[in-house]
N, C-alpha and C positions, 0 to 999 in steps of 0.2 A: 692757916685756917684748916680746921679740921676736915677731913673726907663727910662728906654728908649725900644724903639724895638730896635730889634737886626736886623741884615744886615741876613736874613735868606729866603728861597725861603716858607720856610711853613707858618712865618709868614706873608709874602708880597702877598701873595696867599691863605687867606686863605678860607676853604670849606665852603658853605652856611648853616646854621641851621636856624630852626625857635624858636628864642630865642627873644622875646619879653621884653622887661625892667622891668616889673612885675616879669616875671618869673625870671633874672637874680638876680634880689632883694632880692628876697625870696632864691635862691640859696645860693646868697654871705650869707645872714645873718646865715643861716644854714652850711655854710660852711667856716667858717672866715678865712684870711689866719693867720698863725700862729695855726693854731689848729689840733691836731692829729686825725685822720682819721682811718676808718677799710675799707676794702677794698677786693673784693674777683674776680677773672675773670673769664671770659665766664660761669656764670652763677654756680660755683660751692662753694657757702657757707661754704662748710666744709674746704677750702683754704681760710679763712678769715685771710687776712694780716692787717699790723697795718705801717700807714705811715704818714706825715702833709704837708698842706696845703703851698705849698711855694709862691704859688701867681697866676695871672687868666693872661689868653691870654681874653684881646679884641680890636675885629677890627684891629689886626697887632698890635699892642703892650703889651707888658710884666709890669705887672703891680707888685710888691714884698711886698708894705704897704699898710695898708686898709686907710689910712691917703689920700693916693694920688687918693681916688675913691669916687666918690661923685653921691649919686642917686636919680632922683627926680623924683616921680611917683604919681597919679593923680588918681581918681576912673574911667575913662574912658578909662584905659590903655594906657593913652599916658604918653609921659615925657623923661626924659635927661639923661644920665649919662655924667658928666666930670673926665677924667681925667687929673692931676697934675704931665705932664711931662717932665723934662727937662725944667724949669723954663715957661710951655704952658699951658694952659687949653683947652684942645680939647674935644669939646663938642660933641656927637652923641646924634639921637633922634633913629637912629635903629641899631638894635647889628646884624652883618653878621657872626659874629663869638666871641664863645664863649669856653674856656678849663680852665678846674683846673690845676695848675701846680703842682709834684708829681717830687719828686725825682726817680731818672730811678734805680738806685743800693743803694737799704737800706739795706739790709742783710737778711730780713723778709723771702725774697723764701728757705735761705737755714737750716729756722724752721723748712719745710713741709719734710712730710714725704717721701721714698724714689718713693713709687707710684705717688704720687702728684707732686711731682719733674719732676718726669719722663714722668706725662701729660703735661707739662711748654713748656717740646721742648727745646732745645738748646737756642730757645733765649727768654726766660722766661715768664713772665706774658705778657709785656707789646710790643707783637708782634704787627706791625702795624695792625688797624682792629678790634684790642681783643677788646670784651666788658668787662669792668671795672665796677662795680658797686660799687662808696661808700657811704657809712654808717655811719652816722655823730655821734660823741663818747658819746658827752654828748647831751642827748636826752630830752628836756624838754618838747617836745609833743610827747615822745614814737620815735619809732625807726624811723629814717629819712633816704630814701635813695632815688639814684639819678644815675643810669644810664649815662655813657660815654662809646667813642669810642679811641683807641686811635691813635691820630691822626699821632704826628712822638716823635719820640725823638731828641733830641738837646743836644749840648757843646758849651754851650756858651765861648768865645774866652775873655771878657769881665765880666763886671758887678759884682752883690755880690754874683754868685754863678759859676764863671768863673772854668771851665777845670772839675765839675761838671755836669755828665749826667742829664740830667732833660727828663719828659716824659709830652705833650701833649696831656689831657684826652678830646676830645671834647664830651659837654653834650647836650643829648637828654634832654631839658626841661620837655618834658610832660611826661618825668618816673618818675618826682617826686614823691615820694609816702611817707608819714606820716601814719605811724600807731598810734591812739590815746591810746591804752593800753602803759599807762605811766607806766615805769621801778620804779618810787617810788610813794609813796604817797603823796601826796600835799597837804599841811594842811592851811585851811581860816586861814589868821589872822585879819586881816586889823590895823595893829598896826605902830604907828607914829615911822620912824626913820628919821636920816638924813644923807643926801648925797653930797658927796665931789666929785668935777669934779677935775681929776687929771692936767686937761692939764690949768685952768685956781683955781683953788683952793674954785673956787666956790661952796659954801652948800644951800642945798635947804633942805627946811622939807617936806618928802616927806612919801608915808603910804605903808606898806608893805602888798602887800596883799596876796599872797599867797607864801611860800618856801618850798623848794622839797632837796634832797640830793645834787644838782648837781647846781641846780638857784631856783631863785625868781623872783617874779611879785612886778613892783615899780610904783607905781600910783603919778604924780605930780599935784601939783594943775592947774584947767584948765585953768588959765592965763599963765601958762608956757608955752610956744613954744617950746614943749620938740624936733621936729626935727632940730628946727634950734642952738640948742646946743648939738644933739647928733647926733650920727653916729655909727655903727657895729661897734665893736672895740676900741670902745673906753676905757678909764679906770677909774674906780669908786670905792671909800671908801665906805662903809657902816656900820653906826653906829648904832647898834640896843640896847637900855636902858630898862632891863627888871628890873626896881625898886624893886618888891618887893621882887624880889630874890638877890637883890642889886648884880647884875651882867651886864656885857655890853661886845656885841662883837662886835669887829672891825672888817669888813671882806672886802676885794681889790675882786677885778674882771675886767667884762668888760662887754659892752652891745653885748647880741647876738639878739635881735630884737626891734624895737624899732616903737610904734605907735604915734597918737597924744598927747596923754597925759600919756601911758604907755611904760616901755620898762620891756625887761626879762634881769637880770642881769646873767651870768655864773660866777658862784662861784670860787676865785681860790687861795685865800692865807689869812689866818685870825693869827690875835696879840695873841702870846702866847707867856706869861713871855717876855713882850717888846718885840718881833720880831715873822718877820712876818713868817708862815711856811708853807706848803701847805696844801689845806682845803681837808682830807682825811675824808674817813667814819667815825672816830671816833671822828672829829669835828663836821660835820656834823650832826650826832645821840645828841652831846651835844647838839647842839643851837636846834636841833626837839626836845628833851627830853623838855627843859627846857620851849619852847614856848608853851608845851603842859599842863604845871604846871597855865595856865590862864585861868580862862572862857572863854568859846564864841569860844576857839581856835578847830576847826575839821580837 
């Protein structure tokens, strides 16, 4: 079933913010849908919850794949976002409305303890009004967070998450906040690998330049049009050939940002004994260990 708006008065209506396509940009990319989230309300850190990304309200529609969101942005702050719905392309050049969509009932509030429970209220975190702050998991410039409101909750009657409470976070753009003290270390390499586009099987040799526990930086050559073959979300092979330790890792992901000629790949599943398994810390540590066995590597 296609992404569609839902017959709703909060969608049809909905609140003005000052969310500019830049900023939206930089949101979606930091916060993809599909990706798990930390999350804490009315400003209280020590109720840090853990929930994911099920998809964005914009401009009255529900949008569930990063496939159906397309965004073109300009160094003079203008530019387009399309989305893909319902066999349409409905293009805006300004966003009136902007929310993360967040499951309303994941279980997370009844981790907290009996005081923190008890600050919640009867109707939990996600009271219309609450501020919402989340925290985006895997951090490749250090801790990312982004202030919302939440605007209503919803049951949709419909769609792929039908009879499914879902909750409406509208985001304050300008709380973006980036803390550059990165969670690992990120070691230079600039060492040639090659890269598979999953959706069309395309390899490009492309130069790794720098990798962290969590992603990497993938530098293509500057005749690539690296935007007009990638997007947020998208999904990528990496084949990394470390000769003289005659070793080679395979490792899948997806892009979590992407510039003219670089994206940041997030790490998420590497070949071990022919299948693929999730790229935990101690794979992780492998491929830092072994890349650190080269000169030049810092």
């Amino acid at each position: 079933m296609p992404d569609q708006p839902h017959n709703n008065s909060i969608l049809n209506n909905p609140h003005p913010r000052a969310v500019n396509i830049k900023q939206l940009k930089e949101i979606v990319s930091y916060f993809p849908i599909g990706d798990r989230v930390k999350y804490f309300p009315e400003y209280q850190p020590e109720m840090t919850m853990e929930s994911i990304v099920l998809g964005y309200e914009i401009n009255g529609h529900l949008v569930y794949t990063q496939s159906r969101l397309d965004i073109l942005h300009n160094a003079e702050d203008k530019g387009r976002i399309t989305l893909h719905i319902d066999n349409q392309d409905l293009e805006f050049t300004k966003i009136h409305s902007f929310c993360v969509l967040l499951p309303g009932k994941a279980g997370e509030e009844y981790k907290l303890n009996f005081l923190s429970k008890a600050s919640l209220g009867s109707r939990g975190q996600f009271r219309n009004g609450n501020t919402i702050t989340l925290i985006a998991r895997y951090q490749e410039r250090g801790a990312i967070m982004v202030e919302t409101s939440v605007r209503e909750s919803i049951l949709p009657k419909d769609g792929y998450y039908r009879n499914h409470q879902l909750v409406l976070l509208e985001v304050l753009a300008t709380s973006l906040e980036i803390s550059e003290q990165r969670t690992h270390h990120r070691l230079m390499c600039n060492m040639p690998i090659k890269l598979e586009l999953t959706a069309n099987q395309q390899i490009y040799n492309c130069i790794l330049v720098n990798f962290s526990e969590v992603s990497t930086q993938i530098r293509f050559n500057p005749d690539i049009p690296v935007s007009n073959i990638l997007k947020v979300g998208d999904h990528l092979t990496m084949t990394l050939k470390l000769d003289q330790l005659h070793r080679t890792f395979i490792i899948r992901g997806c892009v979590m940002r992407c510039s003219k000629d670089n994206i940041i790949m997030l790490l998420q599943e590497i070949l071990v004994d022919g299948e693929f398994q999730p790229f935990e810390l101690i794979q992780a540590l492998d491929v830092k260990s072994s890349l650190l066995q080269y000169p030049g590597i810092l």
